[in-house]
N, CA, C and O of each residue as an XYZ file, in Angstrom:
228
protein
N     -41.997     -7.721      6.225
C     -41.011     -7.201      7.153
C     -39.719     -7.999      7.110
O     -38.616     -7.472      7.253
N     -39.880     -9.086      6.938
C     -38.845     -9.795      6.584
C     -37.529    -10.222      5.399
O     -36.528    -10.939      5.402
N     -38.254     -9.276      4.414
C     -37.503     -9.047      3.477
C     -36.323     -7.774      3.869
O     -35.132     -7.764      3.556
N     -36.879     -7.022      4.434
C     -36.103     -5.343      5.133
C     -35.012     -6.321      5.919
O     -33.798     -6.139      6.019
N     -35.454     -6.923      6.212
C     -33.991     -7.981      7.496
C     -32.652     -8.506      6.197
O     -31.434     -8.338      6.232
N     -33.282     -8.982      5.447
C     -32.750    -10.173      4.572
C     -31.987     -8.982      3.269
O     -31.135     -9.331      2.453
N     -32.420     -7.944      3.357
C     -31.804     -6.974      2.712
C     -31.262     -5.831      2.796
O     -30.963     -4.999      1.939
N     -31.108     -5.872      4.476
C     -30.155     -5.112      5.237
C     -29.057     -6.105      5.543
O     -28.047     -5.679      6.101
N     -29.136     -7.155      5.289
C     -27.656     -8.194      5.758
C     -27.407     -8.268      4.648
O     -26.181     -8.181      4.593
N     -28.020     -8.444      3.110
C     -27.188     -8.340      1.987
C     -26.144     -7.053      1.825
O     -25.070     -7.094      1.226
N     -26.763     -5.816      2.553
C     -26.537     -4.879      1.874
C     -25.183     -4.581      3.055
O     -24.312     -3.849      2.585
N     -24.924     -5.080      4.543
C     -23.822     -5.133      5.320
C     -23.367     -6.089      4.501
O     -22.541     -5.352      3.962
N     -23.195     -7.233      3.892
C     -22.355     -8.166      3.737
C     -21.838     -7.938      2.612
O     -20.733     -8.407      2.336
N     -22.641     -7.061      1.614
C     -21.962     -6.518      0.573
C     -20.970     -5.153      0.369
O     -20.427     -4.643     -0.611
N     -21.020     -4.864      1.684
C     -20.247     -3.535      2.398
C     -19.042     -3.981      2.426
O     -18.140     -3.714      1.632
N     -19.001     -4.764      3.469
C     -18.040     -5.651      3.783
C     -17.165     -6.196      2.894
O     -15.954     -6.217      3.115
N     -17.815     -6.771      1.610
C     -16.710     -7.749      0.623
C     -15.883     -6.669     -0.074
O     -14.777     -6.879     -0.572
N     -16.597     -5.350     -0.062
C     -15.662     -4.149     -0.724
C     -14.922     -3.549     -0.448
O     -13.978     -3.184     -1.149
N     -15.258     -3.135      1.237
C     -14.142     -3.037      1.971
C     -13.296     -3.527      2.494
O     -12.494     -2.891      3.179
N     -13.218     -5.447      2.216
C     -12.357     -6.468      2.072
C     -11.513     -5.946      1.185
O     -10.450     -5.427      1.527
N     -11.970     -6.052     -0.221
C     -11.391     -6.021     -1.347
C     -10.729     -4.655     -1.238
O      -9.534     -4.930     -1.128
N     -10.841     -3.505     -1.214
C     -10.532     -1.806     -1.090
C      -9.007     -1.880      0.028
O      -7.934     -1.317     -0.190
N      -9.313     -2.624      1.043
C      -7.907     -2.952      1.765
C      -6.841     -3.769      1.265
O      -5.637     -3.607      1.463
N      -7.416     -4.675      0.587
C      -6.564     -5.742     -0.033
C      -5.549     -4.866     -1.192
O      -4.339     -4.980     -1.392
N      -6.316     -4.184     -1.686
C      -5.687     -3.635     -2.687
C      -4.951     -2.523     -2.040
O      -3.786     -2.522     -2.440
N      -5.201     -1.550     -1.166
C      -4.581     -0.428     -0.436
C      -3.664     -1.441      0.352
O      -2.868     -0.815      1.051
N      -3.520     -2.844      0.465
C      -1.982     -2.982      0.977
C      -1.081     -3.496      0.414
O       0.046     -3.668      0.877
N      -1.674     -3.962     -1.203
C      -0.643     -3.848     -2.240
C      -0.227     -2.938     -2.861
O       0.771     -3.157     -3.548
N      -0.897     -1.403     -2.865
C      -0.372     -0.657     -3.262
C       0.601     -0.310     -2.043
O       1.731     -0.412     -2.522
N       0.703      0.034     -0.765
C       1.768     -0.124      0.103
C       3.224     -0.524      0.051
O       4.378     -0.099      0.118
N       2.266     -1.897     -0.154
C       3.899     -2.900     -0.409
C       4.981     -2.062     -1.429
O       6.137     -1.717     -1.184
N       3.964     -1.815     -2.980
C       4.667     -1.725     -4.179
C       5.277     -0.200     -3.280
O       6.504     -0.288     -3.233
N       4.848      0.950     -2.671
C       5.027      1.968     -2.285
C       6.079      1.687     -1.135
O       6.953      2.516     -1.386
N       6.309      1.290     -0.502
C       7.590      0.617      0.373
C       8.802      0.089      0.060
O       9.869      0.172      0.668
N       8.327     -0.855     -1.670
C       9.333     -0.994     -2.079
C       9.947     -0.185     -3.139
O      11.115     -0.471     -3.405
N       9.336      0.871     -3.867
C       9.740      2.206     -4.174
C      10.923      2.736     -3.285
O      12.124      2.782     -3.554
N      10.231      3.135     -2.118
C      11.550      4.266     -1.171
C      12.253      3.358     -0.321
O      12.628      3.671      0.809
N      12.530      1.694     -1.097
C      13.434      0.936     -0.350
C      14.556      1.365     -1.424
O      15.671      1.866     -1.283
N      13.783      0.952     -2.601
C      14.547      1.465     -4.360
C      15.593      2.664     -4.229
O      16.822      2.614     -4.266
N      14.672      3.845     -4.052
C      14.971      5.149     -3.803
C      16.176      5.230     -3.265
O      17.239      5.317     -3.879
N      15.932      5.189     -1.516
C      16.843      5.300     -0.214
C      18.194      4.291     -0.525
O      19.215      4.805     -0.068
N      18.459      2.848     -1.259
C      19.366      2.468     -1.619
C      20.078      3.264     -2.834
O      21.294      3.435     -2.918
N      19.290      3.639     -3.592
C      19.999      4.611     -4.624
C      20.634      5.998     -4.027
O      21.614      6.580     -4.492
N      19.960      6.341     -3.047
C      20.460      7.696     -2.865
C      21.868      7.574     -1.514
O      22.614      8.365     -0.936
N      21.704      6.627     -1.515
C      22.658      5.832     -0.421
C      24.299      5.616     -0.928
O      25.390      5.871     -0.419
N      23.860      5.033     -2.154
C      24.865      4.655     -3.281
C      25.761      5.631     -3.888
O      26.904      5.357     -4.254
N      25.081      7.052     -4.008
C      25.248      8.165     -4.557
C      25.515      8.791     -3.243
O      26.411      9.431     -3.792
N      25.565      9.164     -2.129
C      26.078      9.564     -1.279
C      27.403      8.486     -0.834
O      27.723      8.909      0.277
N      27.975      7.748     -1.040
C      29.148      6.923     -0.786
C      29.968      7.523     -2.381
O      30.978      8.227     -2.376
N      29.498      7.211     -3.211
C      30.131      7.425     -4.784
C      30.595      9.157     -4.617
O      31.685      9.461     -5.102
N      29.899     10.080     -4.048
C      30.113     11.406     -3.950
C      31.069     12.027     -3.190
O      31.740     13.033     -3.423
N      31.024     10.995     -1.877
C      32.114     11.209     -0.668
C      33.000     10.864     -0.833
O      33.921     11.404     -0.219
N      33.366      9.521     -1.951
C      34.486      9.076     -2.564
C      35.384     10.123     -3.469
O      36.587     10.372     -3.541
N      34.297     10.571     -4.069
C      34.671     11.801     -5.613
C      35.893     13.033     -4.433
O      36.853     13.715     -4.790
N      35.340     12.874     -3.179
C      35.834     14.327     -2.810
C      36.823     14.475     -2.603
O      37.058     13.632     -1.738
N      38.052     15.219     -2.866
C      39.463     14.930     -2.399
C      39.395     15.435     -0.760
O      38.686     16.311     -0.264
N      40.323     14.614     -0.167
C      40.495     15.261      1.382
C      41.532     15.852      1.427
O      41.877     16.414      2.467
């Protein structure tokens, strides 16, 4: 009976290190994804000033 104990806490603690790891990585992909539409939104920023410039008044 004591093995069922000792291999239900392996099997939570091995849950656990993956869904450690599974977040770790889902908040570096974030980051890299944040700093994409920081990329983006400054480019399209740039190009909306450069465009408003182009326009004669």
């Amino acid at each position: 009976m004591s093995w069922m104990l000792v291999a239900a806490v392996l099997l939570a603690t091995a849950g656990l290190l993956v869904l450690g790891v599974l977040a770790i990585r889902l908040w570096a992909d974030v980051r890299a994804l944040a700093k994409g539409v920081d990329t983006a939104s400054r480019a399209l920023a740039e190009a909306a000033e450069d465009l408003s410039a182009a326009v004669p008044r």
